[in-house]
N, C-alpha and C positions, 0 to 999 in steps of 0.2 A: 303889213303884218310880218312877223319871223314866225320862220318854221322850224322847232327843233325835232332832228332825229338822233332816237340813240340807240347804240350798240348794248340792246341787254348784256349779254352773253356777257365783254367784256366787263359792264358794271357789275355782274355777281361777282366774276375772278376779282376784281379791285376790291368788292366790298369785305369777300371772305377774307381777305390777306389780310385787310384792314382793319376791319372791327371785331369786336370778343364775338367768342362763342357764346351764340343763345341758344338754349333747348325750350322746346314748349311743353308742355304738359303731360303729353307723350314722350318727350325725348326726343325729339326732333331738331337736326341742328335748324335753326331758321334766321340766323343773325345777318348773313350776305340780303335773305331779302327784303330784313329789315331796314339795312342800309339803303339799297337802291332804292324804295318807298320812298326812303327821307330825303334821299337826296332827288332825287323829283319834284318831291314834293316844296324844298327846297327851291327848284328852279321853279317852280309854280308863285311863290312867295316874290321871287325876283321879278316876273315879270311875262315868262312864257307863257303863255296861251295855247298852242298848235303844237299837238305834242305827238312824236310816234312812237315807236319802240320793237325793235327787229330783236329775235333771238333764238340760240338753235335749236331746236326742239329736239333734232339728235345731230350731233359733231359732226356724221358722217352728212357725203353730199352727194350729188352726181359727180364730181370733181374725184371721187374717192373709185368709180369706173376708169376715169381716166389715167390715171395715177398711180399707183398699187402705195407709195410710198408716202400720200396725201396724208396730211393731221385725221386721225379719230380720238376717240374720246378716251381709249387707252389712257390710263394715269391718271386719270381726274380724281379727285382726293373723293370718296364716297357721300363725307358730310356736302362736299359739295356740290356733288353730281346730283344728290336727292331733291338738291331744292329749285333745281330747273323749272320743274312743272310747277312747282307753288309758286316761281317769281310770274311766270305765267299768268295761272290762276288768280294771283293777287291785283296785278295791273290792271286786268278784265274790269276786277271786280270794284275798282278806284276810278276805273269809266278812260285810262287812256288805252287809244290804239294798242293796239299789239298784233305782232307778225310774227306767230311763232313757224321757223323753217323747218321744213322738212327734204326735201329733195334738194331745194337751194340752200343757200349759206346767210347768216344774219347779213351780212354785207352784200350780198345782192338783193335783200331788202331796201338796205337803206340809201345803194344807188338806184334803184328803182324808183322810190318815194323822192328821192333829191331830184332827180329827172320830170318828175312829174310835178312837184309844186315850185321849180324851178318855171315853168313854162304860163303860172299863172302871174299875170301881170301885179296882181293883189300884193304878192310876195313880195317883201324888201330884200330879204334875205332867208335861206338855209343854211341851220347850220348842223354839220352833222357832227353829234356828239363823239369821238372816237379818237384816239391816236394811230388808229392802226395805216400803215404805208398805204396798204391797199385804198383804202378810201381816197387819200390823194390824186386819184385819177378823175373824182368828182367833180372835182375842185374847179370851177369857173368865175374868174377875174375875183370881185370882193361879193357877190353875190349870192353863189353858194359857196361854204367854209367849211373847215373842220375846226372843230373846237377843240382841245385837252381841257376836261374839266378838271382834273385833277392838278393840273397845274397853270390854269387858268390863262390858257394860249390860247390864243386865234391863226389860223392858217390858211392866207387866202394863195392867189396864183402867185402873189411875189414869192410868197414865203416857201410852196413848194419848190417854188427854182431856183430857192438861195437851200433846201435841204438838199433836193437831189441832182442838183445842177439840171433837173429837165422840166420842161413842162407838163403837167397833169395827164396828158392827150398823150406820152411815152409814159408813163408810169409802167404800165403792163409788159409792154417792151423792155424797162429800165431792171424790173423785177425776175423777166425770164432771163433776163443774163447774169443778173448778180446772186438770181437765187431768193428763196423765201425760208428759212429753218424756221419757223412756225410753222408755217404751212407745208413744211415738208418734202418740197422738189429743190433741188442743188444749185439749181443755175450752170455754166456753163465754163470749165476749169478756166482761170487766165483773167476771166473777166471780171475786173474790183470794179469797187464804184467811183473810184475817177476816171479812170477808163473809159468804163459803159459810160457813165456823164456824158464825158469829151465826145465819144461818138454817134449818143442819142442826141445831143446838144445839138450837131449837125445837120445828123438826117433824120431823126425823128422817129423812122421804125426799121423794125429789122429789112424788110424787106427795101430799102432806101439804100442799105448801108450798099457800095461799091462791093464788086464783089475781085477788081482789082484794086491791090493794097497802093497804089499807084495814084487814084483816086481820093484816097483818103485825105491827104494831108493834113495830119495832125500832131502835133508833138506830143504823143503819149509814149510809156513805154511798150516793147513788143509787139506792136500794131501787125506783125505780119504771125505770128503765134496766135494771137487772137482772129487772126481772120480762117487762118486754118481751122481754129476749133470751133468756127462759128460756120465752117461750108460743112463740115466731118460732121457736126452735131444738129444739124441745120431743124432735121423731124424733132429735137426734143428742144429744142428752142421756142419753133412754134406750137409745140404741147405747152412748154411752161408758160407762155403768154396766154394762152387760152384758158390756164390754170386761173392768172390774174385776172383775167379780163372778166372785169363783173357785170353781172346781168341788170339791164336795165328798163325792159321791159315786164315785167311784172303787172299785173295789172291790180295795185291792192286797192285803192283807191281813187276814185273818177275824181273827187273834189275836197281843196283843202278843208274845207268848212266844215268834213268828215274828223279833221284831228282837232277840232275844236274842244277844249277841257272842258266840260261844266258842272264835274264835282262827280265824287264816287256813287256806284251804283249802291243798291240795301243791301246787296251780298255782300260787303265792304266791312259790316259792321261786326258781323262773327270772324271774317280775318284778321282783321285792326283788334279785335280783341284780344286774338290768339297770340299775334306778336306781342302786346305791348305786357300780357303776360309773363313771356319766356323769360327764362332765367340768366342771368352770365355763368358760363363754366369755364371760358378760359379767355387770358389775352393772348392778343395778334400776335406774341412774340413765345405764346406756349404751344403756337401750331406745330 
C-alpha cells in the first residue's frame, strides 16, 4: 500500500491564491477549503487510500521559545486565517486523519507519520505531500518521497542530491547555514548554497566539519572566512539546526490501517452543503 501525507497548512495558502473567493451564507470566505476537499478528494479518485493530513492549528510553535525571530502568523491575510479551523473541522468530518498542531509544527507531523508508516513492512511507499525544503530530510532512498502536487514532481534521495547537493540526513545541517527566510532564522553570513553543499557534501554535519581550514580541502570560495564565522557563530548554528530538525517521534498513530479512507462521516453532509452553496465574489487575480 502507499501512504499519502499532506501538509494542510500549505494546501490552504495554495488553494487561497488559487481559487475565487467563495463566501457562504454568512459571508464567510470558505473557497481555499473548498479547494483542498477537492483536491483530496481528487487524489481519493486517483487511487489513494491511506490518507493523513497535518496542520497548524496556531503558526506559533515551541520553535518560536527558541527563536524570538521564528515565523508566526503575523500577516496572514484575515479571510485566510478564519478558515483554519473549518479546513479542520471539515476533514474530520469527510472521515480523513487529521493532526491539527499545537505546540509542534504541521511538519513535525508529518515527519512523525513518515517515520512510523515507513517502518511498516505493508508499506511500498510514503509520500509526503509538500514542497517545502524542510521535509527533504525525510526523504529515504525511493521509499519514502516528497511529492509537489502542484506540479506534479516526485522527490526521492536522488533528487534531493541533485537539489541540494546533500543528502536528506544534512538537510538540517544544510539549512542552519544557509538559512530559512520562511521560517525566519538567517543562517550564517558567508555561507551560500554551493558552499554549504561542498562542505556538507563532505562531512555530513556540522560538527564533522574540520575545525582547521587545513583539513578541508575543498575548492570553494573563501573557505577560511567561512570557517571563522562558522567557530564565531558556532551556538547559533547549532540553534538553527535544531530549529530544522524535525520531530519525529510523535506518537499519532500505532497503525497504518488507522489512515485507512472509507468515506465521510454524517457530519459531512451539513458541510458539503455549506460549501457547495457559497458564492464566488472574486478571482485569484482580484486578491
Amino acid at each position: 500500500m502507499e501512504v499519502h501525507l499532506i501538509d494542510g497548512t500549505y494546501e490552504l495558502f495554495r488553494h487561497f491564491y488559487a481559487w475565487p473567493s467563495m463566501r457562504d451564507a454568512d459571508g464567510n470566505e470558505v473557497g481555499a477549503v473548498k479547494g483542498v476537499l477537492a483536491s483530496i478528494l481528487a487524489m481519493v479518485k486517483e487511487g489513494a487510500t491511506h490518507i493523513g493530513v497535518a496542520t497548524d492549528h496556531v503558526i506559533e510553535s515551541f520553535r518560536n521559545d527558541l527563536w524570538p525571530g521564528y515565523k508566526t502568523g503575523e500577516g496572514i491575510d484575515p479571510d485566510l486565517w478564519q478558515q483554519f479551523p473549518l479546513l479542520e473541522e471539515a476533514l474530520q468530518a469527510m472521515g480523513i486523519v487529521t493532526w491539527a498542531m499545537t505546540n509542534e509544527e504541521a511538519d513535525d507531523a508529518l515527519a512523525s507519520a513518515a517515520h512510523i508508516a515507513a517502518l511498516d513492512p505493508r508499506v511500498t511507499r510514503v509520500l509526503i505531500c509538500t514542497p517545502d525544503k524542510d521535509l527533504s530530510q525525510c526523504v529515504q532512498g525511493t521509499r519514502v518521497v516528497q511529492m509537489d502536487r502542484r506540479k506534479r514532481e516526485i522527490r526521492d534521495e536522488a533528487g534531493v542530491i541533485a537539489k541540494f547537493g546533500v543528502p536528506p540526513a544534512s538537510i538540517p545541517d544544510y539549512l542552519a547555514l544557509v538559512g530559512d527566510a520562511a521560517d525566519g532564522y538567517p543562517g550564517l553570513r558567508g555561507w551560500g548554497a554551493k558552499g554549504t553543499a561542498a562542505v556538507l557534501a563532505k562531512f555530513g554535519h556540522l560538527e564533522a566539519i574540520p575545525k582547521d581550514i587545513a583539513d578541508w580541502q575543498l575548492a570553494i570560495a573563501n573557505p577560511r572566512g567561512m570557517n571563522e564565522t562558522l567557530r564565531t557563530n558556532w551556538d547559533n548554528a547549532i540553534l538553527f539546526r535544531t530549529l530544522a530538525r524535525l520531530k519525529t517521534d510523535l506518537p499519532l498513530f500505532t497503525n497504518v490501517d488507522e489512515l485507512h479512507w472509507t468515506g465521510p462521516t454524517p457530519a459531512f453532509e451539513a458541510i458539503g452543503t455549506r460549501l457547495d452553496k457559497a458564492k464566488v465574489t472574486k478571482s485569484p487575480k482580484q486578491r
